[in-house]
N, C-alpha and C positions, 0 to 999 in steps of 0.2 A: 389224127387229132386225139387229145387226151384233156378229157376234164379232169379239173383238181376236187377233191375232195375237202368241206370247209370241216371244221372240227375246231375245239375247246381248246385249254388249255393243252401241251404236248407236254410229256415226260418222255424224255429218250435219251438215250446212249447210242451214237453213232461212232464209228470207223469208215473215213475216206479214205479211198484211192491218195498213192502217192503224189506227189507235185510233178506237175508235166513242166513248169519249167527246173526244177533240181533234175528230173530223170534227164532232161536235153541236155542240158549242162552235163553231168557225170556220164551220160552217156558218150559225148561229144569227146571229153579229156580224158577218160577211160579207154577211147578209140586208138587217141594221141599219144596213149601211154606207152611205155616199152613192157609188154609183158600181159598177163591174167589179171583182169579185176569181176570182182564181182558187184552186182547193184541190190540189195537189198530191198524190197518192197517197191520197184519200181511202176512207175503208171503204164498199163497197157491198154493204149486208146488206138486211136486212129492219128489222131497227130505225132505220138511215140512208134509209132507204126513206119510213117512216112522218115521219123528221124533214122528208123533202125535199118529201115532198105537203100536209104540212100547210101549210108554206110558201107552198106552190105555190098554197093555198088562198088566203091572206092575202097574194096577190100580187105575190111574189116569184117571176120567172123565174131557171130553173136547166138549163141546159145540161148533159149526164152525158155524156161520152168517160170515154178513160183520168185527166184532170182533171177536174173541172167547173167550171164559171163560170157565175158570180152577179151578176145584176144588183139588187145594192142599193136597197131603195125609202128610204134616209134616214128609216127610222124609223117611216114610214108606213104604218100595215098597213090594207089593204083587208079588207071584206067578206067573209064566209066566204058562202056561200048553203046550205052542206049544215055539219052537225055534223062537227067536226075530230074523228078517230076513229085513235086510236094505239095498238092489240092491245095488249101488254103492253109497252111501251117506258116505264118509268118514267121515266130519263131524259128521254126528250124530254115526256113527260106535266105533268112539273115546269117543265122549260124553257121548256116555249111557252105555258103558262098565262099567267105574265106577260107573254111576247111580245103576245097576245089580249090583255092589259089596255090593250095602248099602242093601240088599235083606238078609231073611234066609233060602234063599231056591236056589237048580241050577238054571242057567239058561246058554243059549246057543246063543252065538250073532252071526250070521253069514249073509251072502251076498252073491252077485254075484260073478263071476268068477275072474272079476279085483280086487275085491274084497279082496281073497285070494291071491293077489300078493301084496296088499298094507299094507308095516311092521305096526304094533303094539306093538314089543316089548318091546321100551323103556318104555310105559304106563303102559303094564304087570312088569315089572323090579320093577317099581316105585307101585304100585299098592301091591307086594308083600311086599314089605317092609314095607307098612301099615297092613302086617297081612292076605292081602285078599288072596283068594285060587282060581288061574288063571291059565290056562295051553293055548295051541296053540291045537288045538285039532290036525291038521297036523305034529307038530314040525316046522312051517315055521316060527313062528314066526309073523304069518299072521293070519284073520280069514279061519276060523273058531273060536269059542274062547268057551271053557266050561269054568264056573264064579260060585264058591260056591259049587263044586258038593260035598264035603265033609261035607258040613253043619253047616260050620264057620259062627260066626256072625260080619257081618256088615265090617267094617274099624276099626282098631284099634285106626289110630292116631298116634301120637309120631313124629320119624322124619324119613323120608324117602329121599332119590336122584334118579333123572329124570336124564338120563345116556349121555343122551342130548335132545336139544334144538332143534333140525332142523326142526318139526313138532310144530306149536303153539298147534295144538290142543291137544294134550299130556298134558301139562302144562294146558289147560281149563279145559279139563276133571278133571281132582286133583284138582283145586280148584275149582271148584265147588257143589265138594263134602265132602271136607275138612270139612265143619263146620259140620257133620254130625259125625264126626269122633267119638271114646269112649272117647279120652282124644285130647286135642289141638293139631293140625298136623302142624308139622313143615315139608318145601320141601327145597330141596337143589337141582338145576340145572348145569346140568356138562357140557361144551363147549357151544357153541355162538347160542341165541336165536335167530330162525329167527322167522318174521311176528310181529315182538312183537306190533304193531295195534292193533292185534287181542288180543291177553292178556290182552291189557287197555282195550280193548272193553269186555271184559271177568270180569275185574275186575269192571267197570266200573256202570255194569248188577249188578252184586252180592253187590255192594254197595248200587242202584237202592233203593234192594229188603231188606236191609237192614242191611244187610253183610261186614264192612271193614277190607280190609286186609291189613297187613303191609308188605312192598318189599322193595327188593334193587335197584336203579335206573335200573341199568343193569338186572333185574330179574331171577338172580341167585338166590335167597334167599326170602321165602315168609314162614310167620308167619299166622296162619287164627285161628278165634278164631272162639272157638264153639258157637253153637245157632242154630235155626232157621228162613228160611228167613220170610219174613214177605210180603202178600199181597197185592194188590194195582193196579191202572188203571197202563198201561204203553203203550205208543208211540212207533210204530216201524216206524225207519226213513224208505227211501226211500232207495234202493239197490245202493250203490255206486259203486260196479262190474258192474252190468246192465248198469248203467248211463251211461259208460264208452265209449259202443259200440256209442251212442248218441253224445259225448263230439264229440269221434275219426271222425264221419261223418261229423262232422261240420269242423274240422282239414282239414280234405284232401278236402272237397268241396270250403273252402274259406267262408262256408254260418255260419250261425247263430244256435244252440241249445241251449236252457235253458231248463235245469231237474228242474223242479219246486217243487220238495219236496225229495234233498241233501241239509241238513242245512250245515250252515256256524257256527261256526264248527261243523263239523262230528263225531261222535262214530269210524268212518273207516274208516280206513284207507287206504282204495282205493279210498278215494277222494283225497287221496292225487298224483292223475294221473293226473289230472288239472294245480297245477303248475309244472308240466311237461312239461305239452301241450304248457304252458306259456313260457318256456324256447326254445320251438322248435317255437316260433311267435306267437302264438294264445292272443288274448284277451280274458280273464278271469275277469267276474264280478260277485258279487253278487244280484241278481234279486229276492227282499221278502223272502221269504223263500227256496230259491233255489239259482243253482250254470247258468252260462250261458257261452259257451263259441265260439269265433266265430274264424274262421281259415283266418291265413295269403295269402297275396300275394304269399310267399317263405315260407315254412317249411323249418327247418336247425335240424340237424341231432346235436343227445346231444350222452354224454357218461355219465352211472346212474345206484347203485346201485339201484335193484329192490329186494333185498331179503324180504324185509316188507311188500311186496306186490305184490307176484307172479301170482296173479287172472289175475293182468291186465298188466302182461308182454304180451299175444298175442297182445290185444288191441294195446299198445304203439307200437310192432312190427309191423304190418301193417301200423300203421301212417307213420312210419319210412321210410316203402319202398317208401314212395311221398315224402320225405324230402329230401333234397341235403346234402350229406356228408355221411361223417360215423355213424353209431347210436351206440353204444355198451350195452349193457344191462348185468351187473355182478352180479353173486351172486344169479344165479338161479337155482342149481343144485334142488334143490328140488321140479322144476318141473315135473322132472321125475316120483315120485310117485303120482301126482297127478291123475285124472280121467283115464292119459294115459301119456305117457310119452310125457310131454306137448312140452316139450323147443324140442325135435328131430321134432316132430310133427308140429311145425311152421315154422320150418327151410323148413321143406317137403313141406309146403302147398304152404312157400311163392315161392320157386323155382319152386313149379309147375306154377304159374302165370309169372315168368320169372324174378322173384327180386332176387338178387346176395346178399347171405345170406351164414356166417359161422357158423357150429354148433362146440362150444368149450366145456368139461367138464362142466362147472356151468358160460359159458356165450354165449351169440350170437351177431355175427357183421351185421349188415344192410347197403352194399352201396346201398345209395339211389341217385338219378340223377332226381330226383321233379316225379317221376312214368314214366319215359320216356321208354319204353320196357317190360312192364306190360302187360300183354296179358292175354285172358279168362282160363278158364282151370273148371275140374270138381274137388270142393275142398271135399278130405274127410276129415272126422267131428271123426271119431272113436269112435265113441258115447260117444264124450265128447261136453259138451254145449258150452262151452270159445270157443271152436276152429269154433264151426258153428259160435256165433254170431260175433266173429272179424273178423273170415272173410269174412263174409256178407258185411261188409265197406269198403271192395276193390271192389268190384261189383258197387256201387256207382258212380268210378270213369272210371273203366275197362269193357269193354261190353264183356257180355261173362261167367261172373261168377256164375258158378254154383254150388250149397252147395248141399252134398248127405246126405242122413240121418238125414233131417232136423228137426224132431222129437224128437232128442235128448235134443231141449232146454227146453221140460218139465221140466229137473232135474231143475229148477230152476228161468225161467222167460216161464211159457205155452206160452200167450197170445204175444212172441218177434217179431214173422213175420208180424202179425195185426200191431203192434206197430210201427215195423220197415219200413211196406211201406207207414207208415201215411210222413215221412220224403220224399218219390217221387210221390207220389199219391195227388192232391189235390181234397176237397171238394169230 
């Protein structure tokens, strides 16, 4: 357990960790590449951990310094001999399922206990329709997941439908292994894509690497031609999830943070929380190669679809309880399968502190009254990371908060508590 430290106004200069979803991505078509790449300022967590040994399974060598470099198998994935096993990494859970399709051999993706509660079968759906040979090893529809056990080769290609959209990662996973395909893959997506950030950020990678794909604005409809990607140095930004908890302290303190390596513009779409913050008073600048933003007198309470970017609905939610008025935040049902059932999970933590929050189907309301009735409380984390480091940023302003299972932010930023008391700790 770790109590937060409340404090004044903040003045700081921060540097985060890279983006664990750009390291997944580059790391994944880096794999697929023919050749040496190098990653640049890559995230080294626990969930990039789980990306690099499943790799490492399927026969991709990977060098970790301060870069790493990748030697490319062109697409070829070897053998696994043991069950590819990814604790709660949805992300790469989704990701490498199809990577294993492009295999001539079984293999078996499985994970942790939350694991097995978080669906996969729109991806299997879509997946199959390219030919590949995929089951639920449960019937849930869930991992477990046996891939190839019949001894099919590869991905067919042709055209296949993603049965929906609510999931980006679905939609990453198939194109990213589309061009790998026997014959050109055509995708067709059924109902309303959420996150779609993440898809340009998907597309975006595979372009990078020398891959373009043709889509329809809406991204329903994606053309990928065959090839191979092709090798190369690449830059991994700065976490704009991460940044987020940073932006939010400086919101509720009235003080000053600039994340000095979120360009302007971003890959992610979770920089797009900033003109948020903009909209609830904050002043928003661009500082060199980074974003800066400093909190008003008065926070004012916004109503805002967040389906594009459900990471950093807690983040915004917590701002919200020190804003005056109502907050409303739509379009988040898909919190639920996240790490934990995210969107019930905020409502819980922020009531535990004394903030007057409704939890709706796929939204939550925030009356806020500037944090007047906010009170300490012990917050649980549910071993999910979002929900320790946002609400770490109520502690800042509420004496008394204390976060349980603080360990849980390995999945994705180790080093956040260091980081985070550099904000009330000086020199």
């Amino acid at each position: 357990m770790i109590e937060i430290e409340t404090t004044g106004r903040i003045e700081a200069s921060i540097e985060v960790p890279g983006s664990k979803s750009l390291t997944q991505r580059a790391l994944i078509t880096a794999a697929l590449a023919g050749g040496k790449s190098r990653l640049i300022g890559p995230l080294e967590s626990e969930d990039t951990e789980y990306s690099s040994g499943a790799l490492a399974q399927m026969g991709v060598t990977i060098e970790k310094g301060k870069d790493w470099i990748i030697m490319g198998n062109g697409g070829k994935v070897q053998p696994a001999d043991n069950p590819i096993f990814l604790g709660n990494n949805g992300t790469a859970t989704r990701l490498l399922t199809s990577v294993a399709a492009l295999g001539k051999s079984a293999f078996i993706i499985d994970g942790d206990p939350r694991m097995h509660q978080r669906p996969i079968g729109p991806l299997m759906s879509a997946l199959k329709g390219w030919g590949v040979d995929i089951v639920s090893v449960k019937g849930t529809g869930c991992p477990p997941l046996k891939i190839n056990e019949k001894g099919l080769d590869g991905i067919a290609g042709g055209e296949t439908v993603l049965p929906e959209g609510k999931s980006s990662q679905y939609l990453s996973s198939l194109l990213l292994v589309a061009p790998y395909a026997k014959k050109k893959a055509v995708l067709r997506v059924e109902g309303e894509v959420l996150s779609k950030p993440y898809v340009a950020m998907t597309l975006a990678v595979m372009a990078d690497f020398g891959i373009l794909v043709e889509c329809s604005k809406d991204y329903s409809y994606f053309e990928i031609p065959q090839g191979c990607y092709q090798s190369r140095e690449y830059r991994i930004e700065g976490d704009a999830s991460n940044s987020s908890y940073f932006w939010a302290a400086a919101a509720v303190t009235g003080g000053t943070v600039t994340v000095t390596n979120v360009p302007v513009p971003s890959l992610q779409g979770d920089a797009m929380l900033v003109p948020l913050l903009g909209r609830m008073g904050c002043e928003v600048r661009q500082v060199g190669g980074g974003i800066s933003v400093t909190g008003p007198d008065r926070l004012e309470g916004i109503t805002v679809d967040m389906g594009n970017m459900p990471d950093v609905v807690p983040t915004l939610a917590v701002v919200a309880a020190f804003a005056h008025g109502k907050t409303v935040i739509n379009n988040i049902a898909h919190l639920r399968i996240k790490e934990c059932d995210r969107l019930s999970a905020v409502v819980t933590e922020l009531t535990r502190l004394g903030a007057n929050v409704e939890e709706k189907e796929d939204s939550m309301v925030i009356h806020g009254n500037g944090g007047q009735g906010l009170h300490g409380g012990e917050i649980e984390t549910y071993e999910d990371h979002r929900m320790a480091m946002s609400m770490a940023v109520a502690g800042l302003r509420v004496p008394g908060v204390k976060i349980t299972g603080e360990s849980c932010v390995a999945k994705s930023f180790p080093d956040f508590w260091e980081r985070f008391r550099l904000l009330y700790i000086k020199g």
